[in-house]
GULUMGU-870140 format. One record per residue: z, x, y of N, C-alpha, C, CB in turn; residue in three letters; residue number from 1. Coordinates in Angstrom, 2 decimals, decimal comma, always signed. Each point is the difference from the previous one (the first is absolute). Glycine has a CB too. Example, Ala and Ser with C-alpha at 12.3 -4.5 7.8 and 13.67 -1.06 7.14 Angstrom:
BEGIN
     n_zz     n_xx     n_yy    ca_zz    ca_xx    ca_yy     c_zz     c_xx     c_yy    cb_zz    cb_xx    cb_yy  vexmi  milum
    +7,80   +13,19    -5,69    +0,00    -0,89    +1,19    +0,00    +0,90    +1,20    +1,25    -1,89    -1,17    ALA      1
    -1,97    +1,54    +2,22    +0,06    +0,82    +1,19    +0,73    -0,77    +1,09    -2,15    +1,18    -0,63    SER      2
This chain:
BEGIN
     n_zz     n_xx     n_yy    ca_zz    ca_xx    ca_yy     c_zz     c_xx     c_yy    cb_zz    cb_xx    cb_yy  vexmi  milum
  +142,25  +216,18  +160,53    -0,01    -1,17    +0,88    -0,61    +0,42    +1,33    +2,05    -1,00    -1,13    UNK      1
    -3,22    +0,28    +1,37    -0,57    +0,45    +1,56    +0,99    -0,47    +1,16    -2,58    -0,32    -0,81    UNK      2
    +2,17    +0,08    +2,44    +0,66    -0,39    +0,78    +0,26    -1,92    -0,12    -0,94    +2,56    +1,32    UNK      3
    +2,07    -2,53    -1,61    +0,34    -1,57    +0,27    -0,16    -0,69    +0,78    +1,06    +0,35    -0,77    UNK      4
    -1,43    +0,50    +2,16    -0,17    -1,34    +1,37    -1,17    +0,22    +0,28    +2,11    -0,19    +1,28    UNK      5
    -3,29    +1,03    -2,02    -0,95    -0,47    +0,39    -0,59    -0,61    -0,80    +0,01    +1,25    +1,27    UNK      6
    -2,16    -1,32    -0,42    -0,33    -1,14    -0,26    -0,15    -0,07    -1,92    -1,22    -0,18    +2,90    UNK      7
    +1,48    -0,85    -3,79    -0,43    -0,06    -1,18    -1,12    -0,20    -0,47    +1,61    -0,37    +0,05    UNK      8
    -2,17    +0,74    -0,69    -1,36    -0,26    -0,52    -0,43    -0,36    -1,61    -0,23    +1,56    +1,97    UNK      9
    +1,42    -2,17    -2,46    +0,01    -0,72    -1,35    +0,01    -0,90    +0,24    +0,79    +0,99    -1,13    UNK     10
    -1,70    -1,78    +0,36    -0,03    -1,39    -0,61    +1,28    -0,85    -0,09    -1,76    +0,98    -1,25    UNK     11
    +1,70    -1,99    +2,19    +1,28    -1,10    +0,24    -0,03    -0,77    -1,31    -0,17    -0,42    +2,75    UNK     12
    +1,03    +0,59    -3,89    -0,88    -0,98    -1,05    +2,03    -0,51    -0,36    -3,51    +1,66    -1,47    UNK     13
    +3,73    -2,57    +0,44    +0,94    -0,53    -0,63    -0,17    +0,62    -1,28    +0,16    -2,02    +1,32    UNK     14
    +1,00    +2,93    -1,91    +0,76    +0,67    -0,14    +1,31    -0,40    -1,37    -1,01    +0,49    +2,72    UNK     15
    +0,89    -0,15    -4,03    +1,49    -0,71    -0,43    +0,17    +1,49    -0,83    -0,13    -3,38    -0,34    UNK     16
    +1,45    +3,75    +0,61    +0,57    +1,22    -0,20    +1,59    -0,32    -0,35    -1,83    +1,24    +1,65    UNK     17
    +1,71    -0,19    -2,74    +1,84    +0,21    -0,42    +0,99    +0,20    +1,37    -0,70    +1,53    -2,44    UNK     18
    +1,52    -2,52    +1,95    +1,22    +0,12    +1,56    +1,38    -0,49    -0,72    -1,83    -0,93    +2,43    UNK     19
    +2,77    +1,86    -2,40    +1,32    -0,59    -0,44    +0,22    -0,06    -1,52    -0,09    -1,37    +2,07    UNK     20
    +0,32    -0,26    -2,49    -0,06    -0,19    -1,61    -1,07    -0,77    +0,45    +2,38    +0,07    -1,52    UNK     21
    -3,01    -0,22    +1,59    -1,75    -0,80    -0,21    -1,10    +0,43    +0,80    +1,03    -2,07    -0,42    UNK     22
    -1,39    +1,38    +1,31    -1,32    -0,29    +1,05    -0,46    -0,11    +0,98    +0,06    -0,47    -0,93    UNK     23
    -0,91    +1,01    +1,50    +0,09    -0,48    +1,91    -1,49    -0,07    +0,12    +2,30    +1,51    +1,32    UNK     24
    -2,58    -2,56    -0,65    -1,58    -0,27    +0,43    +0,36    +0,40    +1,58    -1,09    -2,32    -1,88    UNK     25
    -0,11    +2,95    +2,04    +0,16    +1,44    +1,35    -1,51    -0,68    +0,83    +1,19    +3,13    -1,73    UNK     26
    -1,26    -2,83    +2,79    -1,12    -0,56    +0,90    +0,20    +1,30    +0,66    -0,06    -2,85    +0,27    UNK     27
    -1,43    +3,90    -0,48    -0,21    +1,26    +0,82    +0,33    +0,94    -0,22    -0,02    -0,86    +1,16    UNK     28
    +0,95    +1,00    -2,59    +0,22    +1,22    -0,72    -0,60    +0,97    +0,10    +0,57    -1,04    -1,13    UNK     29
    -0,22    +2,51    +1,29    -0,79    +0,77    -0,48    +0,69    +1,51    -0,12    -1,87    -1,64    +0,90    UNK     30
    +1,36    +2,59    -1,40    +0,77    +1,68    +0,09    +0,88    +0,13    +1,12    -2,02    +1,22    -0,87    UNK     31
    +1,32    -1,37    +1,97    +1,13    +0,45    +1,20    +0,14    -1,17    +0,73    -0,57    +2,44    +0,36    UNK     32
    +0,63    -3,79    -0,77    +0,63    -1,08    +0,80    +0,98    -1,11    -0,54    -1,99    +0,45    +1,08    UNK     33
    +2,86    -0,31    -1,26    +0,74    -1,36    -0,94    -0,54    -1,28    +0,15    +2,07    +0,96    +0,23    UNK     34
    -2,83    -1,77    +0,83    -0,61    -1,18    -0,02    +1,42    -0,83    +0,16    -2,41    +0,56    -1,53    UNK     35
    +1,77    -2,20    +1,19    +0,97    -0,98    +0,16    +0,73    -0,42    -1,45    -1,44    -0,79    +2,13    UNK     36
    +2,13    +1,14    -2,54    +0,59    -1,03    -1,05    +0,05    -1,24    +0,03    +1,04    +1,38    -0,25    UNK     37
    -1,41    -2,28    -0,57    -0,27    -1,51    +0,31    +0,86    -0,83    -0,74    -2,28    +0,38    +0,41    UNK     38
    +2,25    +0,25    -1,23    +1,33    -0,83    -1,29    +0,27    +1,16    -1,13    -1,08    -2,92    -0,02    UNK     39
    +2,14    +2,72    -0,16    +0,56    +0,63    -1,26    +0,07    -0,79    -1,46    +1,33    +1,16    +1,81    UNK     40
    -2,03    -0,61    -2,99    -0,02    -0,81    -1,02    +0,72    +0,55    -0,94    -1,90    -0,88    +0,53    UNK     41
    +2,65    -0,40    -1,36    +1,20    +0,53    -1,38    -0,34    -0,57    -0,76    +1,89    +0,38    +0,67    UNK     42
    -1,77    +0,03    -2,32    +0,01    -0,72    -0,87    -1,37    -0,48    -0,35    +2,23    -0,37    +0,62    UNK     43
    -3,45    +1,31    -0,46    -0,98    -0,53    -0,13    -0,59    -0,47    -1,53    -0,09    +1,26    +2,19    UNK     44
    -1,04    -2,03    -2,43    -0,15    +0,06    -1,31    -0,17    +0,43    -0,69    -0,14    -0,70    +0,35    UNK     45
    -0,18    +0,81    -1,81    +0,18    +1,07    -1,25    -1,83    +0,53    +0,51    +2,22    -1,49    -2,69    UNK     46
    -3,06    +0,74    +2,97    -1,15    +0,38    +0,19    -0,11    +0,38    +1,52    -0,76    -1,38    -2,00    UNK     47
    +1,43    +1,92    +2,45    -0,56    +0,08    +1,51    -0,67    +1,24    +0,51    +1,78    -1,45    +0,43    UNK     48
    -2,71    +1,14    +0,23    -1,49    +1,08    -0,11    +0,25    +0,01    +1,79    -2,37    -0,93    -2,66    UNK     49
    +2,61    +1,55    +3,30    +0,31    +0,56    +1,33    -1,89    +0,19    +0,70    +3,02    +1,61    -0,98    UNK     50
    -3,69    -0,77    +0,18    -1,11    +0,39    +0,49    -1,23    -1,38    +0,36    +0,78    +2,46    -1,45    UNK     51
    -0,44    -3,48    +0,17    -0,54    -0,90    +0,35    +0,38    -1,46    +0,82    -0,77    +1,40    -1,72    UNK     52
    +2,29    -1,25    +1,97    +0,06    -0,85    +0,41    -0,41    +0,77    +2,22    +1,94    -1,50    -3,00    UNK     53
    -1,84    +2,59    +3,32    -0,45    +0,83    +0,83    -1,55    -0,65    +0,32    +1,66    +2,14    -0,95    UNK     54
    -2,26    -1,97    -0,15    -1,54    -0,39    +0,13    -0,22    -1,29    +0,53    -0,52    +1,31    -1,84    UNK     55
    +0,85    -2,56    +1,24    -0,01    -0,99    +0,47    +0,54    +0,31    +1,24    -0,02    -1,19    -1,96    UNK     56
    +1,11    +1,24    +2,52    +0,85    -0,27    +1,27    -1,38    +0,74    +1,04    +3,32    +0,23    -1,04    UNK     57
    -3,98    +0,96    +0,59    -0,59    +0,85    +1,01    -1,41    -1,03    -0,05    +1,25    +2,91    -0,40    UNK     58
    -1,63    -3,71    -0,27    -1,23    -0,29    -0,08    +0,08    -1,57    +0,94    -0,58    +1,57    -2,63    UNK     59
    +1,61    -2,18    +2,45    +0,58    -1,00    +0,70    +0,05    +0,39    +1,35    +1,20    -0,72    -1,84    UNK     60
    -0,75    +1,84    +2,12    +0,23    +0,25    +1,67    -1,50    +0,63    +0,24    +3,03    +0,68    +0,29    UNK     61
    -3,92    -0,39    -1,18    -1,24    +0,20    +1,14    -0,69    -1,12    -0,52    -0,32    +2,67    +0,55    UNK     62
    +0,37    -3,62    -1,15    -0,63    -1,59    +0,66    +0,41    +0,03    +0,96    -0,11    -1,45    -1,47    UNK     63
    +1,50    +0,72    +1,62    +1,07    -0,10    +1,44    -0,42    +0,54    +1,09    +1,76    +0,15    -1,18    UNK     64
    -2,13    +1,27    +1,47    -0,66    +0,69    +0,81    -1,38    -0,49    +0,88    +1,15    +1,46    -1,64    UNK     65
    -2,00    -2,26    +0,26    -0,92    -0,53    +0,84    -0,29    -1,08    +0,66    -0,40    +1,14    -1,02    UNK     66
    +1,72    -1,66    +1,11    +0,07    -1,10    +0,35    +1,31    -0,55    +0,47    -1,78    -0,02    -1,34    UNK     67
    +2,41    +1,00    +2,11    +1,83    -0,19    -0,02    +0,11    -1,41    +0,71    +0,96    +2,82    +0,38    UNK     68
    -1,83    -3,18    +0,39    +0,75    -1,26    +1,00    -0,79    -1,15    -0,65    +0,51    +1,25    +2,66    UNK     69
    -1,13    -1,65    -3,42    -1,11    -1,62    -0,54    +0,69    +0,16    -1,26    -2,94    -0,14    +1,09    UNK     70
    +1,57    -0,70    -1,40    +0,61    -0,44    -1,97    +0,53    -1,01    -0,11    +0,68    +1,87    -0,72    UNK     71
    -0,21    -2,46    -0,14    +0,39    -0,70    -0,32    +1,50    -0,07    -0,53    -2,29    -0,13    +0,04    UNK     72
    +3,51    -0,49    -0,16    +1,19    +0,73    -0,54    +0,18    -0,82    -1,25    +1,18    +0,88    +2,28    UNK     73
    -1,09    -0,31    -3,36    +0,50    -0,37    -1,26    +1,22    -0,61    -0,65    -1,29    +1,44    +0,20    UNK     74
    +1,06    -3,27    -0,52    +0,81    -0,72    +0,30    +0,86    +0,10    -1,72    -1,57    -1,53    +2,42    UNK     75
């Protein structure tokens, strides 16, 4: 584990990792930083694919990115 209070230089990305008995979607994860926990998930489905549902969420926030304040909001 490098120094914790300094500056980081990994990729801020969303994150779903084993936590507890299920799941945690993480914002900023990384080796030497715990990031934010955002929600804890239980009981997920018989098919549940962690890596891809990651992909979407990360691909969603860099649209979002280019455009955080316009758009349109989805009724």
């Amino acid at each position: 584990m490098t120094d914790t209070f300094g500056k980081c230089e990994c990729k801020a990305q969303y994150t779903i990792e084993p936590h507890g008995d299920g799941y945690a979607l993480y914002y900023g994860r990384c080796p030497h930083r715990h990031g934010y926990n955002l929600i804890n998930m239980v009981e997920p489905a018989f098919n549940f694919e962690p890596r891809h549902i990651e992909k979407l969420i990360n691909l969603g926030d860099a649209e979002y990115q280019k455009n955080p304040d316009g758009g349109e909001w989805a009724e």
